[in-house]
TORKOL-4160 file (C-alpha; in steps of 0.2 Angstrom, whole numbers, padded with zeros to 4 digits, m for minus):
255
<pt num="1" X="0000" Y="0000" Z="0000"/>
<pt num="2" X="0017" Y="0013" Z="0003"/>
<pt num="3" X="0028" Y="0004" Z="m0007"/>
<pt num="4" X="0033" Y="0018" Z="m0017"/>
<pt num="5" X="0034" Y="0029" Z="m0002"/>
<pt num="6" X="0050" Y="0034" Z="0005"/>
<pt num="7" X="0052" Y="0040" Z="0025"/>
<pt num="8" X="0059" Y="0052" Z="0036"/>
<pt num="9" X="0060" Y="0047" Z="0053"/>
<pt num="10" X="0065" Y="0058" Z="0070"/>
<pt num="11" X="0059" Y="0056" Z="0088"/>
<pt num="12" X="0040" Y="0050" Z="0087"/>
<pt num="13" X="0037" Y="0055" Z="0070"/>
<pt num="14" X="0036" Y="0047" Z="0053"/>
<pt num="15" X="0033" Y="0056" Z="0038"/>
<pt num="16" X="0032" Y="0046" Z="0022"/>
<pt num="17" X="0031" Y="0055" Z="0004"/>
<pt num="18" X="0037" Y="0054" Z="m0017"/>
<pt num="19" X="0049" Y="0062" Z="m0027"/>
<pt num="20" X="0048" Y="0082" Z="m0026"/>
<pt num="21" X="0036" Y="0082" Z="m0012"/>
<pt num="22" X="0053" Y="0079" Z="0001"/>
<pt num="23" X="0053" Y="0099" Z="0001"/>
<pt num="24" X="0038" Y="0097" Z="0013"/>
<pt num="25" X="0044" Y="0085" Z="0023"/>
<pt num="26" X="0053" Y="0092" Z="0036"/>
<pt num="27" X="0041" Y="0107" Z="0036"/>
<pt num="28" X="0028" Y="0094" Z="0041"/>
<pt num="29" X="0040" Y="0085" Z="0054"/>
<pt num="30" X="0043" Y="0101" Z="0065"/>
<pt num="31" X="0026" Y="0106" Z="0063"/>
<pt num="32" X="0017" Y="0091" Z="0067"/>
<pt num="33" X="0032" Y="0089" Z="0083"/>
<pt num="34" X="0027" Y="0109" Z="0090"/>
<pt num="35" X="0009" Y="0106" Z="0089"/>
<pt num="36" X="0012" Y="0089" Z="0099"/>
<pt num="37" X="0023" Y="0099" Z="0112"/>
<pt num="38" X="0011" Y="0111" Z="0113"/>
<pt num="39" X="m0006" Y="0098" Z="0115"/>
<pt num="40" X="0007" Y="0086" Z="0128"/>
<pt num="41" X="0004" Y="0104" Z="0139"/>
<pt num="42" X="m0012" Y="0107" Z="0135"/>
<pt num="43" X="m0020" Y="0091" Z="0139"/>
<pt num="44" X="m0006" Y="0083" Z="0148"/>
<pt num="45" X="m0011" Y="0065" Z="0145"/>
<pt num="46" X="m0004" Y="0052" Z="0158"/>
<pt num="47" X="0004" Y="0041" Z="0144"/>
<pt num="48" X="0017" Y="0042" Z="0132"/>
<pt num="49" X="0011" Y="0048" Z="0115"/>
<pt num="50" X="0013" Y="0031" Z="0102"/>
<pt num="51" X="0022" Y="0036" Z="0085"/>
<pt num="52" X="0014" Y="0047" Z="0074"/>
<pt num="53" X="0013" Y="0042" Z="0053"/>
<pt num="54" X="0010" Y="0057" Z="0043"/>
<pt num="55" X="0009" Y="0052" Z="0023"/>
<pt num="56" X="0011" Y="0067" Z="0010"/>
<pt num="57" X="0003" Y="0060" Z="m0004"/>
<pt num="58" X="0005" Y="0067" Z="m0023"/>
<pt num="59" X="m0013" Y="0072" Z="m0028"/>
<pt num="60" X="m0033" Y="0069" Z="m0027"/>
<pt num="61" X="m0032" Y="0051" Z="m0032"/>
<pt num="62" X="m0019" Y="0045" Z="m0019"/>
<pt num="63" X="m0027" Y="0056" Z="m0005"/>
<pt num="64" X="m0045" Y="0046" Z="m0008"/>
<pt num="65" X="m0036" Y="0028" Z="m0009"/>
<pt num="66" X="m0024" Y="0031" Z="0008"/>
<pt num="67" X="m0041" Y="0039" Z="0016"/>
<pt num="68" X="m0052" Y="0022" Z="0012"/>
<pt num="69" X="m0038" Y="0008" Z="0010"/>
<pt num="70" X="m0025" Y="0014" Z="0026"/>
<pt num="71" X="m0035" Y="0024" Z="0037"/>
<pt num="72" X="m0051" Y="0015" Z="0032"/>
<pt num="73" X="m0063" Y="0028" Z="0032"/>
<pt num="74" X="m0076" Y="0031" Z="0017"/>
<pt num="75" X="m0078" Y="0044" Z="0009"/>
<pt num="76" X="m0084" Y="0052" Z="m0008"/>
<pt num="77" X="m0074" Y="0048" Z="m0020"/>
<pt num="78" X="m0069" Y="0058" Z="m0028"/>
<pt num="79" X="m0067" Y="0069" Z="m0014"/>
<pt num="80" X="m0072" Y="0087" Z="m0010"/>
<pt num="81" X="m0058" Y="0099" Z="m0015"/>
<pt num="82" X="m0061" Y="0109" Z="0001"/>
<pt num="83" X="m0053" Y="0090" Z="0008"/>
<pt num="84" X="m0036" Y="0089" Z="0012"/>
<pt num="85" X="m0031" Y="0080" Z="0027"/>
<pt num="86" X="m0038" Y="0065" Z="0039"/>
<pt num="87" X="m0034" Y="0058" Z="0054"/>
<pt num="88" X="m0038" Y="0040" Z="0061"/>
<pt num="89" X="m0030" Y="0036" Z="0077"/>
<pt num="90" X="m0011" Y="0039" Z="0075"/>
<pt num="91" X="m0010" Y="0042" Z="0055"/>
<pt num="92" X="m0014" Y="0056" Z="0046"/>
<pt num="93" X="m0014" Y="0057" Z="0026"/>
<pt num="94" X="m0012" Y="0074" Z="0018"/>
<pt num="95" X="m0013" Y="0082" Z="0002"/>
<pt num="96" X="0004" Y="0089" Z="m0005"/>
<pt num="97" X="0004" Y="0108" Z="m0006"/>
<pt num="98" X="0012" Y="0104" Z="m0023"/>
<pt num="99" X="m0006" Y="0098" Z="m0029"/>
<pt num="100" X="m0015" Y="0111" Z="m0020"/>
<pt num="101" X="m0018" Y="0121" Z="m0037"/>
<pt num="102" X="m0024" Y="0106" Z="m0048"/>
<pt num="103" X="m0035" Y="0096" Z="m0033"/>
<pt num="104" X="m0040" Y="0108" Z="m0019"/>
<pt num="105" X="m0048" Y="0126" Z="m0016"/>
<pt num="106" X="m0033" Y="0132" Z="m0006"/>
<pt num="107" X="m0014" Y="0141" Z="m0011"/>
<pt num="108" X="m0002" Y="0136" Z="m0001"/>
<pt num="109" X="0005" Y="0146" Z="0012"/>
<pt num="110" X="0017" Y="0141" Z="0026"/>
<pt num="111" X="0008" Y="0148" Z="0039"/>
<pt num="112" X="m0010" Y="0140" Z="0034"/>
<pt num="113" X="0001" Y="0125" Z="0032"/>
<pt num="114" X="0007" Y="0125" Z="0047"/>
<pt num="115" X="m0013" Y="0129" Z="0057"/>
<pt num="116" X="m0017" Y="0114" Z="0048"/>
<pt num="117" X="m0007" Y="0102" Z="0053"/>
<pt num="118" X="m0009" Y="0107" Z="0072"/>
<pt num="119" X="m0026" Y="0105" Z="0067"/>
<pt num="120" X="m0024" Y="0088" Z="0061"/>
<pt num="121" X="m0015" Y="0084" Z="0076"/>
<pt num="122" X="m0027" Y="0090" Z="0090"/>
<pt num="123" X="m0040" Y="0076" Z="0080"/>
<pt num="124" X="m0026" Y="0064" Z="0085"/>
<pt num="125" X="m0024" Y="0070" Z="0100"/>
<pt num="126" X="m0043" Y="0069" Z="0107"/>
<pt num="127" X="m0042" Y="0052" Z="0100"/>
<pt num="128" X="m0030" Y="0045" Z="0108"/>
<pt num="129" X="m0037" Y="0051" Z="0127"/>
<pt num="130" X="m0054" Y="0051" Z="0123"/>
<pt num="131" X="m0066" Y="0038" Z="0132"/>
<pt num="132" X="m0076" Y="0036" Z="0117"/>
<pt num="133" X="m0072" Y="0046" Z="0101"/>
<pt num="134" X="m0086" Y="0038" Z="0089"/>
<pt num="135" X="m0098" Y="0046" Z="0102"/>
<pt num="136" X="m0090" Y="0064" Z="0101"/>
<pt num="137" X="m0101" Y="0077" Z="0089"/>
<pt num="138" X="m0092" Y="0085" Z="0077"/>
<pt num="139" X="m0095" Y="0102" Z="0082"/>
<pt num="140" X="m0085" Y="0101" Z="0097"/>
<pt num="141" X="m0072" Y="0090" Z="0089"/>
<pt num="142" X="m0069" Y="0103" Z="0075"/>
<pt num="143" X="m0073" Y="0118" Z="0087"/>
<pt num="144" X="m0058" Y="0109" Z="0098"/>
<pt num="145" X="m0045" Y="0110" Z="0084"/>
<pt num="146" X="m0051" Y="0125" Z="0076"/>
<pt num="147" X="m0047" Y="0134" Z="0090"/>
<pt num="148" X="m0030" Y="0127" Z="0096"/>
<pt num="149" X="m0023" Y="0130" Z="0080"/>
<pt num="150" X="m0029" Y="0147" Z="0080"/>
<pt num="151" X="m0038" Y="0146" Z="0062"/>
<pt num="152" X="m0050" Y="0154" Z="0070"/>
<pt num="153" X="m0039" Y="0169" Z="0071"/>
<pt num="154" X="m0031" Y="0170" Z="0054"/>
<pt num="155" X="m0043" Y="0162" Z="0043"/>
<pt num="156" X="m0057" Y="0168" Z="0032"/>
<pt num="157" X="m0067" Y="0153" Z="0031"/>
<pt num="158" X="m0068" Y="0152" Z="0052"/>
<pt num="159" X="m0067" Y="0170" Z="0055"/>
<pt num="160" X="m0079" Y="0178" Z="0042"/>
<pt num="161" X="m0095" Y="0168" Z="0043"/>
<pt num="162" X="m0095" Y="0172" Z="0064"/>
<pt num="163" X="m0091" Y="0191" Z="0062"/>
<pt num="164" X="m0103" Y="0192" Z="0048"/>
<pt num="165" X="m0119" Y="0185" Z="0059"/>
<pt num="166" X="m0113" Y="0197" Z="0073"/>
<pt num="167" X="m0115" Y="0210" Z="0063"/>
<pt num="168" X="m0130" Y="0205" Z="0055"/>
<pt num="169" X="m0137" Y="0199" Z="0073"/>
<pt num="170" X="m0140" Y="0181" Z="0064"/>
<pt num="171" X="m0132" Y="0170" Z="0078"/>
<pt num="172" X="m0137" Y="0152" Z="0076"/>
<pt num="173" X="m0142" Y="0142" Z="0093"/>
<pt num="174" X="m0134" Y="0127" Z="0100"/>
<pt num="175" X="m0146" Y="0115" Z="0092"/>
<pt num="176" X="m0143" Y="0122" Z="0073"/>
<pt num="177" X="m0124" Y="0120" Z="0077"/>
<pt num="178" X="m0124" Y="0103" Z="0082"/>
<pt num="179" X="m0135" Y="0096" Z="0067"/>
<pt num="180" X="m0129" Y="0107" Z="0054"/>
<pt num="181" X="m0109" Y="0103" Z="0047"/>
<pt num="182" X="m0108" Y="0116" Z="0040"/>
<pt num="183" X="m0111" Y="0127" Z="0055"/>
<pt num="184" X="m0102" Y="0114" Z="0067"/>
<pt num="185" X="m0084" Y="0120" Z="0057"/>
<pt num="186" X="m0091" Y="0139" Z="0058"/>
<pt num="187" X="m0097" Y="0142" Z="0073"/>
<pt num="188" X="m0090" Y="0128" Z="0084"/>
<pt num="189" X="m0076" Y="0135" Z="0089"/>
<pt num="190" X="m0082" Y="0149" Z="0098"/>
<pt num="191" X="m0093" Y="0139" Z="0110"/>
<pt num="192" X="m0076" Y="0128" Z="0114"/>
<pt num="193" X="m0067" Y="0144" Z="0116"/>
<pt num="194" X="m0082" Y="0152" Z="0127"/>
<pt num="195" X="m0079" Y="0136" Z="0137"/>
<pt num="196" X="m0062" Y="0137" Z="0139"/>
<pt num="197" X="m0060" Y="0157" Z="0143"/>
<pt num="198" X="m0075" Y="0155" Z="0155"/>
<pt num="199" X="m0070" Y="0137" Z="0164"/>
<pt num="200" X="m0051" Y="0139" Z="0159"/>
<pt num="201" X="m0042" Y="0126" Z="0146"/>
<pt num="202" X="m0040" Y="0112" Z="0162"/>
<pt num="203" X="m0061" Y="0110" Z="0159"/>
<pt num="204" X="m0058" Y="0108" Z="0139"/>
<pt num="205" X="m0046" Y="0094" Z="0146"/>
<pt num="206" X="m0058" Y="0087" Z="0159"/>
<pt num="207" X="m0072" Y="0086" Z="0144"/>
<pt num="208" X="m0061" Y="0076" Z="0133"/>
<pt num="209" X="m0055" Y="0065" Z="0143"/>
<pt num="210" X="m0072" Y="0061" Z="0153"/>
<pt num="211" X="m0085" Y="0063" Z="0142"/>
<pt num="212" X="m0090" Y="0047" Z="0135"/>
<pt num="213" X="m0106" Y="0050" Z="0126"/>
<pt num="214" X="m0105" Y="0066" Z="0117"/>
<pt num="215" X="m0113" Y="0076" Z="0130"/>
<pt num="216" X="m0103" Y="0090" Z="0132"/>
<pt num="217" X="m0113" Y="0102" Z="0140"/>
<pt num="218" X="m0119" Y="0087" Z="0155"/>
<pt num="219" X="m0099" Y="0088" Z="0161"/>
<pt num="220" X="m0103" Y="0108" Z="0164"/>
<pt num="221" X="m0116" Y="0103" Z="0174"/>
<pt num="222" X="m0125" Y="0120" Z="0168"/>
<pt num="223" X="m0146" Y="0122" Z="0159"/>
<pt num="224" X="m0139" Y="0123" Z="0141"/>
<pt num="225" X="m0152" Y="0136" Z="0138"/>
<pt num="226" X="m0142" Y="0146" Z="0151"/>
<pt num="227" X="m0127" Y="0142" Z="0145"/>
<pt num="228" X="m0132" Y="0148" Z="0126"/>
<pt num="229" X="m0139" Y="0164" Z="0134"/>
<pt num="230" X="m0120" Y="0169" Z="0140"/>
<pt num="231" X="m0112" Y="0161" Z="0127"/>
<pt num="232" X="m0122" Y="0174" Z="0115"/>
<pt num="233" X="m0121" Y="0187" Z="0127"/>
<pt num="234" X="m0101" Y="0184" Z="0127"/>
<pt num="235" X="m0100" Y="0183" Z="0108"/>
<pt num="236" X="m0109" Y="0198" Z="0107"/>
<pt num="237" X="m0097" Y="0207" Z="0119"/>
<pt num="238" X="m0082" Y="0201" Z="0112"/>
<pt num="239" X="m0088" Y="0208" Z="0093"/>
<pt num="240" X="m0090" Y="0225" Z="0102"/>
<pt num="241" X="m0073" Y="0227" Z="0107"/>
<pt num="242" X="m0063" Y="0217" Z="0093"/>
<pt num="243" X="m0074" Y="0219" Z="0075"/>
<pt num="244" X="m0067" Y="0233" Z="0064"/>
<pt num="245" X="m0077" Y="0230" Z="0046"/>
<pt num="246" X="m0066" Y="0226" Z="0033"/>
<pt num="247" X="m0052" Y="0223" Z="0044"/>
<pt num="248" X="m0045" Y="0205" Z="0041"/>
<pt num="249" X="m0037" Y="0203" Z="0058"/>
<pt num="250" X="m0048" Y="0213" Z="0066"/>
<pt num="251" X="m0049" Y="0195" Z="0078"/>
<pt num="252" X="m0030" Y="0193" Z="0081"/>
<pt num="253" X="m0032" Y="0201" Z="0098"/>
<pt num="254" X="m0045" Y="0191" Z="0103"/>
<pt num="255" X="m0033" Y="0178" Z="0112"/>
């Protein structure tokens, strides 16, 4: 199945890749290595981190085959181009930058590179202490890494659609978030980082590695309907003192 792969190997990481994609592989060594130094703090799990096999693949085609026939998960085939990373336990298959132009939506750019692959590797990393990960809804899985890498900061398609309802007063509720995908990716992150401003990030922890059926909110032990009132109420505070239309890092003091 990686037969024609070659490897670079250094402490707990693996990275595999072909031909002209070795110019990404150290990138994506050291990138992958900080974010785990920086989630080992965050969520200081008691056991030792097992290996890490990250796989560069060339273009759409390999991305879809390593997604079903090494990580075994199914997907569309062929796959969104919006698509181009997935974890399952300790692997995680990416899209080369070099095919970013003829199978994706994005351009690369280091530092988006870079949030991405500590995005990828927060998904590992709730995996790996998680009671239960199959029960864990995607909004709080994807609000988790969306905020830890910080796309929320620095990114357009996290950032815009959240400063856009503010302005517009068109917040969605907990309930649409939770059922909608599209929303859980947008808006997700803002109730994990609610959570973790308002309960500090040991709570975030706490919820990860006790929460065994996907109810997040039960671990709070708070009314959700309370808890969307001050999270809306927070939400609506924060935009007062950070949103500056048109600005595109009108959010990068929001830390």
């Amino acid at each position: 199945m990686l037969n024609d792969y070659l490897w670079f190997s250094k402490d707990y990481i693996k990275v595999g890749y072909i031909g002209k994609d070795q110019t990404f592989v150290e990138e994506t060594h050291n990138s992958l290595g900080e974010a785990f130094i920086s989630l080992y703090e965050y969520f200081k799990p008691k056991e030792k981190f097992p290996s890490i096999r990250a796989v560069i693949v060339p273009d759409r085609n390999e991305f879809d085959r390593l997604v079903k026939e090494l990580l075994k998960v199914d997907i569309e085939t062929p796959s969104r181009s919006s698509r181009i990373a997935q974890t399952q336990k300790t692997d995680i298959v990416i899209l080369s930058p070099s095919a970013y132009k003829r199978d994706s939506i994005y351009e690369y750019r280091p530092d988006e590179y870079r949030r991405l692959l500590f995005h990828e590797a927060t998904h590992v990393m709730e995996e790996y202490i998680s009671p239960n990960i199959e029960t864990q809804q995607r909004w709080w899985s994807e609000g988790l890494a969306v905020n830890l890498s910080t796309q929320w900061r620095y990114e357009d398609e996290f950032r815009e659609p959240v400063l856009k309802g503010l302005k517009n007063k068109q917040i969605p509720n907990f309930k649409e978030i939770q059922e909608d995908a599209r929303l859980s990716y947008q808006w997700g992150w803002t109730i994990v980082k609610y959570i973790e401003e308002l309960y500090t990030p040991i709570m975030i922890a706490k919820i990860v590695k006790a929460c065994e059926n996907g109810d997040v909110f039960n671990i709070l032990g708070k009314d959700i309907k309370s808890l969307e009132k001050e999270w809306k109420k927070w939400l609506t505070n924060k935009e007062k003192g950070s949103y500056i239309e048109k600005n595109r890092n009108c959010w990068r003091s929001w830390s």
